[in-house]
Biopython code that builds the backbone (N, CA, C, O; Angstrom):
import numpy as np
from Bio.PDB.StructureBuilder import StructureBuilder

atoms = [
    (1, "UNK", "N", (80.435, -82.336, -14.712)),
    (1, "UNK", "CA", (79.431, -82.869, -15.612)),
    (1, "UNK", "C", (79.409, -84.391, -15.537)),
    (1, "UNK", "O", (78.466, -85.089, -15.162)),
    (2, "UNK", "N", (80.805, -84.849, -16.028)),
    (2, "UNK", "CA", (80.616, -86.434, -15.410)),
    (2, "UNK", "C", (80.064, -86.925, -13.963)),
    (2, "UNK", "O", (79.212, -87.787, -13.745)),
    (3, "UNK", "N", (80.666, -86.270, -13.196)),
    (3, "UNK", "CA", (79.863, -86.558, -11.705)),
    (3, "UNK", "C", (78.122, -86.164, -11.869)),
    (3, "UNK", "O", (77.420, -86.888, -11.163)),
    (4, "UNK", "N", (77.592, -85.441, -12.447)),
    (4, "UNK", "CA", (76.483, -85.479, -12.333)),
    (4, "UNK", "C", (75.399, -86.792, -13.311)),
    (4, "UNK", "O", (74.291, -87.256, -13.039)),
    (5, "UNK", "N", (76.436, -87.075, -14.604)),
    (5, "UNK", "CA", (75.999, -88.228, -14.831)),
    (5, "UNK", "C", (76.174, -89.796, -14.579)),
    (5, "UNK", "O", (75.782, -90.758, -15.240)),
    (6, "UNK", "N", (76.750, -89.730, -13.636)),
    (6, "UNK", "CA", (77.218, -91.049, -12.783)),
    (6, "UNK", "C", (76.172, -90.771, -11.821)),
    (6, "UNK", "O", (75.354, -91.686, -11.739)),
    (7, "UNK", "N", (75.923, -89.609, -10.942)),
    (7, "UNK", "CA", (75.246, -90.009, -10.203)),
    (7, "UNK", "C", (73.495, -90.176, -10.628)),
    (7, "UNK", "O", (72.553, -90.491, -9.901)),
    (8, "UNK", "N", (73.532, -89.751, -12.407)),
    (8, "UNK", "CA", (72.352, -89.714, -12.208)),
    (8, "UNK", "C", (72.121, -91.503, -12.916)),
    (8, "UNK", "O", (71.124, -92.204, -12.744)),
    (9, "UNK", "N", (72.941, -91.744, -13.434)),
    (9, "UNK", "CA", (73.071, -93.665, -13.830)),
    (9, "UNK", "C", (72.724, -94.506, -12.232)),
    (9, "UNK", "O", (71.835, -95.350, -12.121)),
    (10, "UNK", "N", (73.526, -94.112, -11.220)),
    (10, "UNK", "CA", (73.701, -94.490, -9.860)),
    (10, "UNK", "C", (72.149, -94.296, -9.664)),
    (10, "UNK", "O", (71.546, -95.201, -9.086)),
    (11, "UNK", "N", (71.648, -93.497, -9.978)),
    (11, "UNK", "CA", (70.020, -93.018, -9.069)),
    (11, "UNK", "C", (69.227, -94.152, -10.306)),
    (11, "UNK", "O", (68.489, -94.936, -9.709)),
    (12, "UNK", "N", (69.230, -94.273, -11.106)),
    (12, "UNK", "CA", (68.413, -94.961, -11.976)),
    (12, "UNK", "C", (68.712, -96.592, -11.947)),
    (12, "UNK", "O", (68.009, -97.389, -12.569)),
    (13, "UNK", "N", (69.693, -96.924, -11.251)),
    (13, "UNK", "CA", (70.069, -98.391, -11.075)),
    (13, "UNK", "C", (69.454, -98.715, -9.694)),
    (13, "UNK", "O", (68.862, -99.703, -9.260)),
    (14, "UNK", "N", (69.790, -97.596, -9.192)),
    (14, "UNK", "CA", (69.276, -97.970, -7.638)),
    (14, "UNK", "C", (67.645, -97.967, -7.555)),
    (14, "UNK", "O", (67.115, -98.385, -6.526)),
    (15, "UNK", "N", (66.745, -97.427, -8.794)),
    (15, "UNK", "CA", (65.255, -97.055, -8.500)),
    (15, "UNK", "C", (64.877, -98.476, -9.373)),
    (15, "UNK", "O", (63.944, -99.172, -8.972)),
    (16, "UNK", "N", (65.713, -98.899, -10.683)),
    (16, "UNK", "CA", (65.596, -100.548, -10.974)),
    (16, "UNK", "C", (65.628, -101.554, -10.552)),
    (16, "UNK", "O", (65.011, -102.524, -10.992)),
    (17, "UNK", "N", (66.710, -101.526, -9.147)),
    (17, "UNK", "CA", (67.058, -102.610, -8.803)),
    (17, "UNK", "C", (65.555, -103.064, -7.841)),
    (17, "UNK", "O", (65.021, -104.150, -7.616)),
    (18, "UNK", "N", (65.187, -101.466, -7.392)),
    (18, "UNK", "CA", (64.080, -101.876, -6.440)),
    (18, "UNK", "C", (63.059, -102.205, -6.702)),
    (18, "UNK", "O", (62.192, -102.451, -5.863)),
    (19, "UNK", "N", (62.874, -102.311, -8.250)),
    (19, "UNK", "CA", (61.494, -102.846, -8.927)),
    (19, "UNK", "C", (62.155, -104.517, -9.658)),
    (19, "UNK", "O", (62.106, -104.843, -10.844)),
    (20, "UNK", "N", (62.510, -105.014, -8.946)),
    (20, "UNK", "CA", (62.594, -106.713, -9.342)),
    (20, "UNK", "C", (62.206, -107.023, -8.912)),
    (20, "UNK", "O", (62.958, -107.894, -8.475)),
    (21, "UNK", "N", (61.055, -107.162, -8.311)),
    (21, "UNK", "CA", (60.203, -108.061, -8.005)),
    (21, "UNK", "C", (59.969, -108.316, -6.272)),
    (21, "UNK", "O", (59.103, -108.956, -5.675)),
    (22, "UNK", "N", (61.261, -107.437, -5.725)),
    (22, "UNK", "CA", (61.118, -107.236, -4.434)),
    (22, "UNK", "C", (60.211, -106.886, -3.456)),
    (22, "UNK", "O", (60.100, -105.663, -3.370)),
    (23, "UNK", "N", (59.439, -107.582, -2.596)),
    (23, "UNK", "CA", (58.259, -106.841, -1.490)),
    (23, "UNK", "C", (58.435, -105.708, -1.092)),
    (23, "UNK", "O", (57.457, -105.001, -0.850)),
    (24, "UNK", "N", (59.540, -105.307, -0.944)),
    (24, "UNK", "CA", (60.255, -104.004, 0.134)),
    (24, "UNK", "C", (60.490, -103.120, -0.842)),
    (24, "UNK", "O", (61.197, -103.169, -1.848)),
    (25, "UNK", "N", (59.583, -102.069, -0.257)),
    (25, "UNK", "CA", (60.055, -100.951, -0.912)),
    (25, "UNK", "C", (61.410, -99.936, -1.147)),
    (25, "UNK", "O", (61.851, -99.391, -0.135)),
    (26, "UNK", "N", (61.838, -99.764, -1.981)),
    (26, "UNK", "CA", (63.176, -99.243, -2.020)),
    (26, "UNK", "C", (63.297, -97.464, -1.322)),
    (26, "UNK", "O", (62.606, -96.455, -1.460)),
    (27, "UNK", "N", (64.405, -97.756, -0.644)),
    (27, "UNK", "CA", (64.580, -95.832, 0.485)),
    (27, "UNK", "C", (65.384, -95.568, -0.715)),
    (27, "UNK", "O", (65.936, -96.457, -1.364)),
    (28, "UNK", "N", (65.425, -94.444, -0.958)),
    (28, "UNK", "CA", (65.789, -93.919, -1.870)),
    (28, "UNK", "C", (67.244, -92.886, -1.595)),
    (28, "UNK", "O", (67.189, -91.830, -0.964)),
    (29, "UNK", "N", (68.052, -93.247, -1.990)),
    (29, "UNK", "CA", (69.260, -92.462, -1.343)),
    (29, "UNK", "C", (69.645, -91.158, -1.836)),
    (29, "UNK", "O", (69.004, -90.687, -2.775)),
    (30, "UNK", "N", (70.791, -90.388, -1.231)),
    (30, "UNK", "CA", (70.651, -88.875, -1.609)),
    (30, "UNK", "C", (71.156, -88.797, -3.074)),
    (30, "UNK", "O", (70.898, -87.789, -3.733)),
    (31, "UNK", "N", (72.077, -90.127, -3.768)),
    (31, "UNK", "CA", (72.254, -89.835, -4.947)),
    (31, "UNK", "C", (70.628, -90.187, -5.844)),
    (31, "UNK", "O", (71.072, -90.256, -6.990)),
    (32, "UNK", "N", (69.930, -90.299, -5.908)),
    (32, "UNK", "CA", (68.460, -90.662, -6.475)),
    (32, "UNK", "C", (67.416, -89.659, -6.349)),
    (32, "UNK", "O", (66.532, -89.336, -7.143)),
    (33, "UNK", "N", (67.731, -89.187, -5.062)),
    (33, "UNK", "CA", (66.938, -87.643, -5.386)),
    (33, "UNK", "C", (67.106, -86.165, -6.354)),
    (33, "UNK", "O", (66.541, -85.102, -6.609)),
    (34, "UNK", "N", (68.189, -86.890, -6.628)),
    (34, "UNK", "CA", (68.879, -85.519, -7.901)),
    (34, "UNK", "C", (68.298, -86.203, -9.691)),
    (34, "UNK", "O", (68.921, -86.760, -10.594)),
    (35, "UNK", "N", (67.068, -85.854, -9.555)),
    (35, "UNK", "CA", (66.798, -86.789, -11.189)),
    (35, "UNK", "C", (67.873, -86.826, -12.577)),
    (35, "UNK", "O", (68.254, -85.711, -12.936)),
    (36, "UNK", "N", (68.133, -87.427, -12.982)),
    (36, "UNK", "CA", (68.807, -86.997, -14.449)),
    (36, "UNK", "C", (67.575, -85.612, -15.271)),
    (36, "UNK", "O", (66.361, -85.480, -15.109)),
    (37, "UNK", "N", (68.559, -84.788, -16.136)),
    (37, "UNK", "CA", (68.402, -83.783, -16.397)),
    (37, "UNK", "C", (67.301, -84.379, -18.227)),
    (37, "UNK", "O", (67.247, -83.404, -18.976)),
    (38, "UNK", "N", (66.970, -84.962, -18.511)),
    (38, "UNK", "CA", (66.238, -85.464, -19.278)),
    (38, "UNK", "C", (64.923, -86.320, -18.537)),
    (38, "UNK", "O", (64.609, -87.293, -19.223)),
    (39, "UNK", "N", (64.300, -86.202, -17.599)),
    (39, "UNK", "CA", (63.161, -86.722, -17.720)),
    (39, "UNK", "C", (61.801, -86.053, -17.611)),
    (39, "UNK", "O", (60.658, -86.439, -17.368)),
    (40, "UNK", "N", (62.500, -84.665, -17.944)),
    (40, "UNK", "CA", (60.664, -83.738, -17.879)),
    (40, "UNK", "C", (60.211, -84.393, -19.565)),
    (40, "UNK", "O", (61.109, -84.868, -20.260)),
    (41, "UNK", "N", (59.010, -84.355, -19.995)),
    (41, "UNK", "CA", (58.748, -84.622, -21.293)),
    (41, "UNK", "C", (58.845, -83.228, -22.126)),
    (41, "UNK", "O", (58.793, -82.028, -21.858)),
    (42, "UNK", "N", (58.996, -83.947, -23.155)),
    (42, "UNK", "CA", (59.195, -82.828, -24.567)),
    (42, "UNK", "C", (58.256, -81.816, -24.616)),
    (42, "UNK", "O", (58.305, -80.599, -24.794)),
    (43, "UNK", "N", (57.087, -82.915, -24.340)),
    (43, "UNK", "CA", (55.568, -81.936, -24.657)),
    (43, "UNK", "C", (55.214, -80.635, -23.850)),
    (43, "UNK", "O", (54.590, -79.605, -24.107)),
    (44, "UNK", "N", (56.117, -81.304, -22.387)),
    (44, "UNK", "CA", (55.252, -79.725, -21.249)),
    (44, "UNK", "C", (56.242, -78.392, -21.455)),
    (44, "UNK", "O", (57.464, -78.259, -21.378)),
    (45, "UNK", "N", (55.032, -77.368, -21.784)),
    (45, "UNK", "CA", (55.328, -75.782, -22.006)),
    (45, "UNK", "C", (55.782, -75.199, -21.063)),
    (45, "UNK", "O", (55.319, -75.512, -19.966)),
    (46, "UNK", "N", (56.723, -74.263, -21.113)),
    (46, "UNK", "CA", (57.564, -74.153, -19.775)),
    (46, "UNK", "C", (55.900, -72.954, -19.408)),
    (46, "UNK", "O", (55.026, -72.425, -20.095)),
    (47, "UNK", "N", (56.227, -73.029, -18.080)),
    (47, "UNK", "CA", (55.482, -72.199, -17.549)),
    (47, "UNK", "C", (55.028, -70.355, -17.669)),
    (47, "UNK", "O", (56.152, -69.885, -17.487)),
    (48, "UNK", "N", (54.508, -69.665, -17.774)),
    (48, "UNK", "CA", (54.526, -68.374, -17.857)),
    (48, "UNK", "C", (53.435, -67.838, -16.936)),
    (48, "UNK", "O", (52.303, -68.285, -16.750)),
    (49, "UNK", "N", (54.220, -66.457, -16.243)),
    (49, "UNK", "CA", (52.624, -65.970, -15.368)),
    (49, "UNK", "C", (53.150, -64.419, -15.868)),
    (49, "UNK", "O", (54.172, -63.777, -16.110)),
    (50, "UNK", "N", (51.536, -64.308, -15.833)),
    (50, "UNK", "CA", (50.884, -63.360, -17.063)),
    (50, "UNK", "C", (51.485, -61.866, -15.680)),
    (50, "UNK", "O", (51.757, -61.935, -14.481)),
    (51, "UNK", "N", (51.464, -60.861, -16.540)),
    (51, "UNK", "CA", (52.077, -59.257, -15.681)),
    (51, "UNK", "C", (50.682, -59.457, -14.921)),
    (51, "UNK", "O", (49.665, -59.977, -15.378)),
    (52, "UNK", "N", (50.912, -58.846, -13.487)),
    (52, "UNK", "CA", (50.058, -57.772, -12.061)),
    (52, "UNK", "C", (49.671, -57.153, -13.124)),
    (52, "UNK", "O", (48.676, -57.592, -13.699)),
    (53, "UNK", "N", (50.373, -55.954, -13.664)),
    (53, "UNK", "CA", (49.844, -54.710, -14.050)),
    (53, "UNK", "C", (50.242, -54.811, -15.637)),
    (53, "UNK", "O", (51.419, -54.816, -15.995)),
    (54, "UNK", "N", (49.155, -54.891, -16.540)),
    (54, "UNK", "CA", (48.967, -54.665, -17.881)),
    (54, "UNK", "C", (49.619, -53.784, -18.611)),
    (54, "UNK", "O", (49.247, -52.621, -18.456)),
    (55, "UNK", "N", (50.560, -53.990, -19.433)),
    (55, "UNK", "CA", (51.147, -52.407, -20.280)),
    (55, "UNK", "C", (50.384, -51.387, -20.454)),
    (55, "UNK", "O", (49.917, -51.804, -21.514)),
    (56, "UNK", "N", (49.888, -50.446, -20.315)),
    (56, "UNK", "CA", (49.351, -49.240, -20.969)),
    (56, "UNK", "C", (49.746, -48.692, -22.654)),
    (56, "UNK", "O", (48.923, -48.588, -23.563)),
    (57, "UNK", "N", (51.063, -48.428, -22.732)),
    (57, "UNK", "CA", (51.616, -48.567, -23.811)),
    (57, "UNK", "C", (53.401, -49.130, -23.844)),
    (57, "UNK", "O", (54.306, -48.914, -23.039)),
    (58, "UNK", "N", (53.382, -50.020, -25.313)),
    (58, "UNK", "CA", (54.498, -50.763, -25.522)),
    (58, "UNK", "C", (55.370, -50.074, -26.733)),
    (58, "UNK", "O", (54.782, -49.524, -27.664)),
    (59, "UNK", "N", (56.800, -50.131, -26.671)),
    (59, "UNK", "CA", (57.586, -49.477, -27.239)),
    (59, "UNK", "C", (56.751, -49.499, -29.168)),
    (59, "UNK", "O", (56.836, -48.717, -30.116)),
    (60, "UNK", "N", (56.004, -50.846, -28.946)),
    (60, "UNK", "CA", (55.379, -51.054, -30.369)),
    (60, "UNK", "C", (54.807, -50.008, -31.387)),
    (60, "UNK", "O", (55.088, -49.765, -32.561)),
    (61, "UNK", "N", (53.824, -49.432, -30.433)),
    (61, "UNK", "CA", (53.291, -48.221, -30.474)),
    (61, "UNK", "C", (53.752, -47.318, -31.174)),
    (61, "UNK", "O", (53.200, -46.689, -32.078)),
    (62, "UNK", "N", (54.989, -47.221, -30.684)),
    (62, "UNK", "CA", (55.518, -45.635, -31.193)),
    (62, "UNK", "C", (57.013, -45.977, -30.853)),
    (62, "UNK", "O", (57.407, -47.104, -30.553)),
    (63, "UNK", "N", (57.810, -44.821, -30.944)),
    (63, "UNK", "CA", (59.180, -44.233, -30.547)),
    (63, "UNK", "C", (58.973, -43.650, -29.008)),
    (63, "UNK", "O", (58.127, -42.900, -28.519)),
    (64, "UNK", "N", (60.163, -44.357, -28.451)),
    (64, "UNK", "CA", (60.216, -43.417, -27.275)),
    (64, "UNK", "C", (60.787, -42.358, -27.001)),
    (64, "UNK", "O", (61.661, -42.437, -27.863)),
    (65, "UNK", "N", (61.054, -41.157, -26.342)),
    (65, "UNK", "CA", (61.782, -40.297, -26.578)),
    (65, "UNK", "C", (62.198, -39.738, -25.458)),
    (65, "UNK", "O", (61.269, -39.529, -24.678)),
    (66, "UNK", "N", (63.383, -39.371, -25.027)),
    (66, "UNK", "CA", (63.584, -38.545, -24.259)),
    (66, "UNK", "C", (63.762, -37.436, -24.054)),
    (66, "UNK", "O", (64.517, -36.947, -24.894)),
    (67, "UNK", "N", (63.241, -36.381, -22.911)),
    (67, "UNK", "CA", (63.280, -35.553, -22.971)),
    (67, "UNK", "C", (64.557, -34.772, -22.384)),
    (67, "UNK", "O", (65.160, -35.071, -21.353)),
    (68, "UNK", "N", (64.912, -33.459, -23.459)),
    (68, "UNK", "CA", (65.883, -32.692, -23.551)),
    (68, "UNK", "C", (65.498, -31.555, -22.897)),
    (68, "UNK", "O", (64.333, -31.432, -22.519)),
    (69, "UNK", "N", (66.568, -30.452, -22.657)),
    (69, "UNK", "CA", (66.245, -29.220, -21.752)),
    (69, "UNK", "C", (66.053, -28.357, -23.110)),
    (69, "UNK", "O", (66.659, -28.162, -24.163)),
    (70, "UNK", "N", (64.870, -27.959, -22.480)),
    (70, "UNK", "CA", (63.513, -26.636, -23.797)),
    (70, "UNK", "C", (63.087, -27.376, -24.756)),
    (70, "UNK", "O", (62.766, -26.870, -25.832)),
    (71, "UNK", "N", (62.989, -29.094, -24.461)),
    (71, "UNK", "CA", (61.149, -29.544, -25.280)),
    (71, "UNK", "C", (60.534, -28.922, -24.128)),
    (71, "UNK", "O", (60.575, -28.685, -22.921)),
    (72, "UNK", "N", (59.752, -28.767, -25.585)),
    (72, "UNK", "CA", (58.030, -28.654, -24.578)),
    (72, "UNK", "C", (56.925, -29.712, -25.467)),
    (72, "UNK", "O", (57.213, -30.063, -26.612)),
    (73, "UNK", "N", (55.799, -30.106, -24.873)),
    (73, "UNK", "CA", (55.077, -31.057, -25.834)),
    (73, "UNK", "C", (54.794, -30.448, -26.884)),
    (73, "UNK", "O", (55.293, -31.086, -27.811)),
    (74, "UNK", "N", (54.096, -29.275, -27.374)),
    (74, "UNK", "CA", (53.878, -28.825, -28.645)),
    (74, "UNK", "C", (55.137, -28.538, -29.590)),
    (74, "UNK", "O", (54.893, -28.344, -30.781)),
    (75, "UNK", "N", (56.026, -28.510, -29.296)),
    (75, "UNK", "CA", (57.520, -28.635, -29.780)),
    (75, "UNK", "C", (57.616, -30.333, -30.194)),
    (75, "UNK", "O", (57.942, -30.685, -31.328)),
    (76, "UNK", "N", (57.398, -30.968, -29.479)),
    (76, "UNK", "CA", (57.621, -32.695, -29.728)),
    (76, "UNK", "C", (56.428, -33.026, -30.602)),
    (76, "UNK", "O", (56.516, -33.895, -31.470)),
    (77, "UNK", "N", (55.147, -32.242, -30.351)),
    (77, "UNK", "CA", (54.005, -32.747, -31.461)),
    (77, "UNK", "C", (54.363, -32.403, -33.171)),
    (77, "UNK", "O", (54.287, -32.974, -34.259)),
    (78, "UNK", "N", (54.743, -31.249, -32.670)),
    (78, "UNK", "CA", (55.624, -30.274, -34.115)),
    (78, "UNK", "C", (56.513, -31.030, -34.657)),
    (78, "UNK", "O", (56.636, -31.126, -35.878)),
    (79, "UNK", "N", (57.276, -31.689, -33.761)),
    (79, "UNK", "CA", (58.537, -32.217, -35.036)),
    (79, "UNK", "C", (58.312, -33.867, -34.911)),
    (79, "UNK", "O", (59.172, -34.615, -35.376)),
    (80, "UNK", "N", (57.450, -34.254, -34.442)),
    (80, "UNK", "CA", (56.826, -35.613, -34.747)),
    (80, "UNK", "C", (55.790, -35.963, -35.662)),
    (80, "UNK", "O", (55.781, -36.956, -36.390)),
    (81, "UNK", "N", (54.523, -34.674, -35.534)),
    (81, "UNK", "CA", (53.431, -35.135, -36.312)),
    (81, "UNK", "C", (53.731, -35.391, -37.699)),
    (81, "UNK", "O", (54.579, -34.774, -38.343)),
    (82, "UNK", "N", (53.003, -36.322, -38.134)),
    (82, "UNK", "CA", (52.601, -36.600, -39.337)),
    (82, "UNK", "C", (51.512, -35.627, -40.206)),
    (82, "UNK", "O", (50.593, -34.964, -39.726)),
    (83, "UNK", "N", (51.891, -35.745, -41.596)),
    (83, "UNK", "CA", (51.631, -34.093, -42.636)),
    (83, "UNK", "C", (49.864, -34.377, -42.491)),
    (83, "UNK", "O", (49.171, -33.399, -42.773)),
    (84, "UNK", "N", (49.122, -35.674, -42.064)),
    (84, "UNK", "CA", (47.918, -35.872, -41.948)),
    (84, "UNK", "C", (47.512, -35.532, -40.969)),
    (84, "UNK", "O", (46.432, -36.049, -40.683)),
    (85, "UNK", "N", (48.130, -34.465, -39.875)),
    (85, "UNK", "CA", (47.194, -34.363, -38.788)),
    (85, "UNK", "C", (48.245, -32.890, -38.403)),
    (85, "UNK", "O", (49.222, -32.326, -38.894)),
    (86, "UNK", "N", (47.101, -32.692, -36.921)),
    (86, "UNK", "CA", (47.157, -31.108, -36.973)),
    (86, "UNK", "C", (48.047, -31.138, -35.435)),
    (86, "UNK", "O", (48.064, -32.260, -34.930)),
    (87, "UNK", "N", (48.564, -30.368, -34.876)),
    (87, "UNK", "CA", (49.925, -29.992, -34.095)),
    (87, "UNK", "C", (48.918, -30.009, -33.012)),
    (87, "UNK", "O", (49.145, -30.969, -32.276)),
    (88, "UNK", "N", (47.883, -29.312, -32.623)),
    (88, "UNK", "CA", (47.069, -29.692, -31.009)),
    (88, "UNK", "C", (46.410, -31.623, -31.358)),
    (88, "UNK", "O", (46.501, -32.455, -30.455)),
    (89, "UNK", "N", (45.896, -31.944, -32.552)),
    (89, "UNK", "CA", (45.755, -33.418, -32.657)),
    (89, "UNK", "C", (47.401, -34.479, -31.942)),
    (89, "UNK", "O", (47.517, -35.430, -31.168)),
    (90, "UNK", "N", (47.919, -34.027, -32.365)),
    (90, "UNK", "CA", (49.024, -34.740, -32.123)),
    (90, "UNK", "C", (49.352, -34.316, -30.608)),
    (90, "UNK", "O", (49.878, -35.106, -29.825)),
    (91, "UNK", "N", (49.067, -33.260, -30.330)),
    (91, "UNK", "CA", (49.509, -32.889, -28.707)),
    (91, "UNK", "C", (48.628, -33.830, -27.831)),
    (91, "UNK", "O", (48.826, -34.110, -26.649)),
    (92, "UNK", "N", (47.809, -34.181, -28.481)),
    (92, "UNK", "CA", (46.553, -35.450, -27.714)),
    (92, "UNK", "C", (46.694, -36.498, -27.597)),
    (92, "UNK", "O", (46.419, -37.291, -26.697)),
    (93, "UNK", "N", (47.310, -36.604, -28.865)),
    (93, "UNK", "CA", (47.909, -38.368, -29.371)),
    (93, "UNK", "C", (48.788, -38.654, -27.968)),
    (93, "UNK", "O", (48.539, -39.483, -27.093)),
    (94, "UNK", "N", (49.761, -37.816, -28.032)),
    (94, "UNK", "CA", (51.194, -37.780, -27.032)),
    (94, "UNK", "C", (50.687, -38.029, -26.091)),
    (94, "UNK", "O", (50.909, -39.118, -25.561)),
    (95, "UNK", "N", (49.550, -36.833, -25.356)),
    (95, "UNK", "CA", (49.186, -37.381, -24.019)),
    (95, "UNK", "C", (48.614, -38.646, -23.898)),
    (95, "UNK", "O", (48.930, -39.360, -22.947)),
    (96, "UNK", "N", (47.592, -39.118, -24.971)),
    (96, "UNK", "CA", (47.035, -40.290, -24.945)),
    (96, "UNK", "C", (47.931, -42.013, -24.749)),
    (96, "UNK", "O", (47.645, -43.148, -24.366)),
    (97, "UNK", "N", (49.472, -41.043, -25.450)),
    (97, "UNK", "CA", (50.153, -42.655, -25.109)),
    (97, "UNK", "C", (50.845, -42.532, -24.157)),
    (97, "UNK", "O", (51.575, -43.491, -23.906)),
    (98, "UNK", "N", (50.904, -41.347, -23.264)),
    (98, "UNK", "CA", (51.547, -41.516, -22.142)),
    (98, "UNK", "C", (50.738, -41.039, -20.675)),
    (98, "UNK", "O", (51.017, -39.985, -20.103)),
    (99, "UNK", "N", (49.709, -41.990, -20.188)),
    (99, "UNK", "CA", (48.632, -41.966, -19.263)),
    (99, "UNK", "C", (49.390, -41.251, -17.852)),
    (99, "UNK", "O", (48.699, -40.859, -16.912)),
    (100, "UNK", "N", (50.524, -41.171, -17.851)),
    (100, "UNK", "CA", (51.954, -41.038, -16.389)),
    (100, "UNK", "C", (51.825, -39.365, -17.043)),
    (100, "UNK", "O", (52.336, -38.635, -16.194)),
    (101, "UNK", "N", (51.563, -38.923, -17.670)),
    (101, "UNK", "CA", (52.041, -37.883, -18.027)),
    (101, "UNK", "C", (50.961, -36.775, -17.281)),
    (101, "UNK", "O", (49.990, -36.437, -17.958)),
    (102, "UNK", "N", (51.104, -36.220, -15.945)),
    (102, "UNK", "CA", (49.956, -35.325, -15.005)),
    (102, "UNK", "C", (49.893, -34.012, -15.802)),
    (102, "UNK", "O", (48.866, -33.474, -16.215)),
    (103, "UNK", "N", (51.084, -33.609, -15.943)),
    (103, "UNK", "CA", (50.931, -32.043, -16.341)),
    (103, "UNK", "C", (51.868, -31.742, -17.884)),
    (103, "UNK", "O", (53.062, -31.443, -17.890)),
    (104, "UNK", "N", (51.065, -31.894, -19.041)),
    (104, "UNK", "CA", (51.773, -31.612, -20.202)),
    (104, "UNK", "C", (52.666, -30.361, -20.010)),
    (104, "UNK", "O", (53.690, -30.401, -20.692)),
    (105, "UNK", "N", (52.541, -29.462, -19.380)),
    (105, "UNK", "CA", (53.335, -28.333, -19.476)),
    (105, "UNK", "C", (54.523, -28.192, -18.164)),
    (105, "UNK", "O", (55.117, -27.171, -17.818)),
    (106, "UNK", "N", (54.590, -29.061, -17.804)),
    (106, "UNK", "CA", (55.758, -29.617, -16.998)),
    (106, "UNK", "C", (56.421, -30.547, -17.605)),
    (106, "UNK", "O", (55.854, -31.593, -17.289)),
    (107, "UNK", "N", (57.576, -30.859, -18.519)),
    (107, "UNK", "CA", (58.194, -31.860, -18.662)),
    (107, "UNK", "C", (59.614, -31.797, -17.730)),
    (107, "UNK", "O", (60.108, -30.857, -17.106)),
    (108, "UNK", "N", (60.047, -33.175, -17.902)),
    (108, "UNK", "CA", (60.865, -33.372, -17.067)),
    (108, "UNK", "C", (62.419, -33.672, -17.764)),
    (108, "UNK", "O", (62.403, -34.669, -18.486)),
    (109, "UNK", "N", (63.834, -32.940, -17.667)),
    (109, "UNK", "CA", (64.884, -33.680, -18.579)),
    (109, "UNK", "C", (65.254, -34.849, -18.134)),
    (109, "UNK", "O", (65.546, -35.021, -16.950)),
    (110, "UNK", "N", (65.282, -35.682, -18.922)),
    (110, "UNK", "CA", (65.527, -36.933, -19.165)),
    (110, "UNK", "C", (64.504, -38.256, -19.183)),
    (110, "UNK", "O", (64.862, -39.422, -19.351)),
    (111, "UNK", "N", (63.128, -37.775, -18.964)),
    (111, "UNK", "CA", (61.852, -38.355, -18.900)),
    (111, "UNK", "C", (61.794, -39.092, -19.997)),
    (111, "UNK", "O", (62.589, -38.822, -20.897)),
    (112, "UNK", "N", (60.924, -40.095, -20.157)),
    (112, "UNK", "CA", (60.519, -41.095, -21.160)),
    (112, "UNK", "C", (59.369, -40.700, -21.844)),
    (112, "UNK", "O", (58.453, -40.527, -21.039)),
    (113, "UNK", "N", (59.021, -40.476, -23.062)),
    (113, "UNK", "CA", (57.446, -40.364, -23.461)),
    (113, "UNK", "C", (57.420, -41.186, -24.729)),
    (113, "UNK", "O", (58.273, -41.265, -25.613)),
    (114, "UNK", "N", (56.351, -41.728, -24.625)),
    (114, "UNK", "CA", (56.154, -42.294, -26.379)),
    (114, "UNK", "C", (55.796, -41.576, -27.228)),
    (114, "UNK", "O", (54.801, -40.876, -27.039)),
    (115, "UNK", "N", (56.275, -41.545, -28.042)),
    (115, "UNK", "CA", (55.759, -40.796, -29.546)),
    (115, "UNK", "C", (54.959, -41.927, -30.018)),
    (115, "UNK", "O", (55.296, -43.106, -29.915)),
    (116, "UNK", "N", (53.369, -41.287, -30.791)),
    (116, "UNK", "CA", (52.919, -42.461, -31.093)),
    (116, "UNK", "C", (52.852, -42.646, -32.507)),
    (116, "UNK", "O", (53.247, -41.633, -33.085)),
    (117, "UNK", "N", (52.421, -43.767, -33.454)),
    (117, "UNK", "CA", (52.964, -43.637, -34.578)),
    (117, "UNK", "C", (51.329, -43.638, -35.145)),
    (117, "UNK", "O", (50.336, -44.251, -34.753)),
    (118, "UNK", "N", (51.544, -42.664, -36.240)),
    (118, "UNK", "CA", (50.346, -42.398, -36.811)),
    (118, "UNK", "C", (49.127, -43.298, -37.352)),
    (118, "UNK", "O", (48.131, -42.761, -37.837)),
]
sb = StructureBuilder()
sb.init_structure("model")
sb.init_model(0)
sb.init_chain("A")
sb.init_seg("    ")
for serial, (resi, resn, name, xyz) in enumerate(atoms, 1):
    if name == "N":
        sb.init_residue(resn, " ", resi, " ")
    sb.init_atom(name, np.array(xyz, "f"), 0.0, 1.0, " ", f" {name:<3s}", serial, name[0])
structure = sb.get_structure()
């Protein structure tokens, strides 16, 4: 840590000295190319790049659940749905939050599905 702030004092004396008033431009040596660790500004936002591929659905949504050996989806709509809705409604919901899901009557053990929240 000290070596990195010596050399970064060393790089900032050496980029001063070359602005006194001198014609000649200053070469800049290999300790001066390593900036001190304080001169990005406060203000700039670190960078972010946005996802390729858009969530479909986020854990937000719902509960995730995994699947056990003998669920079946109308079994998972059954002991998920809410007392406001009906056991094939909810078998829709399920498929609806899980777009990966080809064949409701194939599940897989240990698969991921969202439960979605009412």
């Amino acid at each position: 840590m000290r070596l990195r702030v010596a050399l970064a004092a060393a790089a900032l004396l050496a980029v001063t000295a070359g602005c006194g008033g001198s014609s000649s431009t200053p070469v800049p040596s290999a300790a001066s190319s390593v900036p001190p660790a304080s001169t990005a500004p406060a203000s700039v936002a670190p960078a972010t790049v946005a996802p390729s591929v858009a969530p479909t659905t986020t854990p937000a949504a719902g509960t995730t659940y995994t699947v056990k050996k003998g669920d079946t989806l109308w079994g998972l709509a059954q002991k998920f749905k809410p007392s406001s809705m009906t056991i094939p409604e909810m078998v829709k919901a399920i498929q609806a939050a899980n777009p990966s899901l080809k064949n409701p009557n194939n599940l897989s053990i240990g698969q991921k599905l969202v439960i979605p929240k009412p």
